[in-house]
N, C-alpha and C positions, 0 to 999 in steps of 0.2 A: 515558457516559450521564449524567445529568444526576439528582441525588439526587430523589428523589419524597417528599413526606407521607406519613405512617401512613394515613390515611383514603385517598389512591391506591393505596398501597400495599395495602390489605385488598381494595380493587374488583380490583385485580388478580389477585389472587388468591384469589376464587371460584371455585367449581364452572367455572361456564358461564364464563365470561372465560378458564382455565386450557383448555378443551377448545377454545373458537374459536383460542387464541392456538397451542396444538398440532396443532388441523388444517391450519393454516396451513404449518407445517413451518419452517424455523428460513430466516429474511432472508438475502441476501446482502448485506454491504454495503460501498460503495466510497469511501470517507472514502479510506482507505490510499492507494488508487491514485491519489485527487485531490492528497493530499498529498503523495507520492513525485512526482507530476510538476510539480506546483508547484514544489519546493523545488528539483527539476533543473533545468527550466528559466529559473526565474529564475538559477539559478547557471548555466548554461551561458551565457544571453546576455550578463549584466553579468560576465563573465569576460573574453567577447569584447572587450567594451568595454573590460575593465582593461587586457589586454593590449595591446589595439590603440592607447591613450592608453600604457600604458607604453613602445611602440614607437615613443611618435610619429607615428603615424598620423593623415590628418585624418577627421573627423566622418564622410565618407560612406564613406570608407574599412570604419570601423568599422561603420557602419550596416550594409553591404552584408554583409559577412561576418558581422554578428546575428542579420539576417533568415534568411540562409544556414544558418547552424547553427541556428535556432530551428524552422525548417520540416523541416531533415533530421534534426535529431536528435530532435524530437519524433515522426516517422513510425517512425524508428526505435525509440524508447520504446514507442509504442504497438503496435507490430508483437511485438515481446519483449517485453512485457506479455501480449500475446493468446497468444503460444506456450507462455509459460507457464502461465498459468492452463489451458489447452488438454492440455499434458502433463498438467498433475494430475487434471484429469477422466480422461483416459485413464488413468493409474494408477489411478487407482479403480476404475475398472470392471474392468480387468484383475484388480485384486487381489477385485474380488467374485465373478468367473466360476470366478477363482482355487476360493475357498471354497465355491461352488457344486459344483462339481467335487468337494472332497473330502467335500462335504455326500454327493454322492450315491455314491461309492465305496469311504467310510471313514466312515459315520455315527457310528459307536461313538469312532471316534479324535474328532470335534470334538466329541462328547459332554463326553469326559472335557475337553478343551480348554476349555467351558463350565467342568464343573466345576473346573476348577483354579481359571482369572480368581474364581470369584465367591470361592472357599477365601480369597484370597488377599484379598479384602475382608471375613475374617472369619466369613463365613458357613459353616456346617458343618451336620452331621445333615440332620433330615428339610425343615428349611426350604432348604437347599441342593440336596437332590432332586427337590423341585416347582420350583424355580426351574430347574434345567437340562431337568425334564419341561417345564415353561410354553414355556421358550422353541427346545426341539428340536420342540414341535410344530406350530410353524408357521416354515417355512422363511422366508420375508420376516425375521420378526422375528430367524430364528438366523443370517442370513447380514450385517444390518445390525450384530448385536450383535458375528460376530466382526469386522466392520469396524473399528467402535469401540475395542471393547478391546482387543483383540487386536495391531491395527495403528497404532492412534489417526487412524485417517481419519477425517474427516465423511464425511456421507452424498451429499453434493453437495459439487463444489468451485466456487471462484467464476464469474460467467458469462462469458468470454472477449472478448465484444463488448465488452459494458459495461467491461468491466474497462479495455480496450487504449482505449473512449472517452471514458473519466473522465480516465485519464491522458493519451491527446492533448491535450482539450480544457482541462484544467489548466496544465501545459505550455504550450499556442501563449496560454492569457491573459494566467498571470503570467508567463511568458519576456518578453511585447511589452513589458510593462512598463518595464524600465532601457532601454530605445530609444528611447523616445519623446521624453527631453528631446534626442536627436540631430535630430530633425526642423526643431530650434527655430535658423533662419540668425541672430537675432537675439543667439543665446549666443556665447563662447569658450568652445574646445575643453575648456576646465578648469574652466568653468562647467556646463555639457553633463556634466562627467563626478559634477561634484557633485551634481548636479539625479539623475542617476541611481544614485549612490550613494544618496541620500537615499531616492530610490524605493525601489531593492531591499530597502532594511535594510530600510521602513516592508513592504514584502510577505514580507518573513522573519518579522520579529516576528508579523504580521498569520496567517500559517501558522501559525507553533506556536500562535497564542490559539485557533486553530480546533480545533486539534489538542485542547488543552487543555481545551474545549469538550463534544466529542464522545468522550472520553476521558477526563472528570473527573480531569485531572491541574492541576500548580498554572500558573496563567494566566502569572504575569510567567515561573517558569523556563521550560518549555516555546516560549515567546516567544524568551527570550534565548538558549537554548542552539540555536535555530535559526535566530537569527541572527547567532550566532558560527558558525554551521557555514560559511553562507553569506558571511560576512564574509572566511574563514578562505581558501574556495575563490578567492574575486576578490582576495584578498591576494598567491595564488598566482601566480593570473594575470597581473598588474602585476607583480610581483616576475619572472616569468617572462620575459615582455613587456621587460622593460627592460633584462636582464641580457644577452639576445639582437641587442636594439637594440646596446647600449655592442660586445658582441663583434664583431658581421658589420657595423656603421657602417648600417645600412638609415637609407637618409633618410626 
């Protein structure tokens, strides 16, 4: 998040600004997942490409089998993207029906379960009594709290669609990217791979500035160390690609 001014800083934290921003209930947000499919995809496609140019393959060669993986392996990102986010919802719930449960057959036992957590931040005597009264006497609030602390779940987990189509849709943009100087009959094969090296590196670095962004971390490292990631993975590939060529003689 991005630093604020003391005078934003004070609007936000009035009365009425603190109660609108908590009835609202705490955002989902899908940076992560735009990013994780970004940084796969372009490293899956301009891999394909390294490989396929380390193998000596020609241009459509490589194109076909980019498109290929960029469309399967993004369906499949976002498919294991949605099961996952989907399982943790389902954990949650399980684990609240869970305390539900022992809310209503063992109230005395999460009682004291209350009071331990709060012991253990210190709090004792009569302010630690009204505090485990406050909150055993409304169930909503004693079944989220042993959520929290108890388990360390949030109260919601992320939302499974969005999630599985931040990451598609990340994935099939910057994937297409190191492809596109293959379309171009005008290059050589080793101009075509420069043209998209140069892409990928420019949509790595351009990842982590985002990242660095929306995460107040520092711009040039975050940049750089995603795009040695990605540099590292297509390094692989060609090295891979080539060493395969030289054994099996593929023309």
């Amino acid at each position: 998040m991005n630093r604020l001014g003391r005078d934003e800083l004070r609007r936000q934290h009035r009365p009425d600004a603190i109660r609108r921003r908590l009835s609202r209930g705490p955002r989902s947000q899908h940076v992560s997942d735009a990013v994780l499919g970004g940084i796969d995809g372009c490293i899956t496609t301009f891999a394909v490409v390294s490989g396929a140019v380390g193998a000596g393959f020609s241009s459509s060669v490589a194109l076909i089998l980019g498109f290929a993986n960029l469309v399967a392996d993004g369906f499949s990102m976002a498919v294991s993207n949605y099961e996952s986010a989907k399982a943790q919802r389902e954990f949650i719930e399980e684990v609240r029906r869970t305390e539900e449960e022992h809310i209503d057959r063992i109230p005395e036992g999460e009682r004291d379960e209350i009071r331990a957590i709060f012991q253990q931040k210190g709090l004792a005597g009569d302010t630690l009594e009204e505090i485990v009264r406050t909150i055993s006497h409304d169930r909503r609030l004693w079944v989220e709290t042993m959520l929290t602390e108890e388990h360390g779940l949030q109260k919601a987990g992320p939302n499974p669609r969005k999630s599985a189509l931040a990451t598609m849709a990340a994935f099939l943009a910057v994937g297409a990217v190191p492809l596109t100087p293959l379309f171009s009959s005008a290059l050589e094969l080793h101009q075509q791979f420069v043209f998209s090296a140069a892409l990928a590196g420019i949509s790595f670095f351009s990842i982590g500035m985002l990242k660095s962004v929306v995460f107040a971390k520092p711009v040039l490292r975050s940049g750089l160390g995603t795009l040695l990631t990605g540099g590292a993975a297509a390094g692989l590939a060609y090295l891979t690609g080539y060493l395969l060529q030289q054994a099996f003689g593929v023309a």
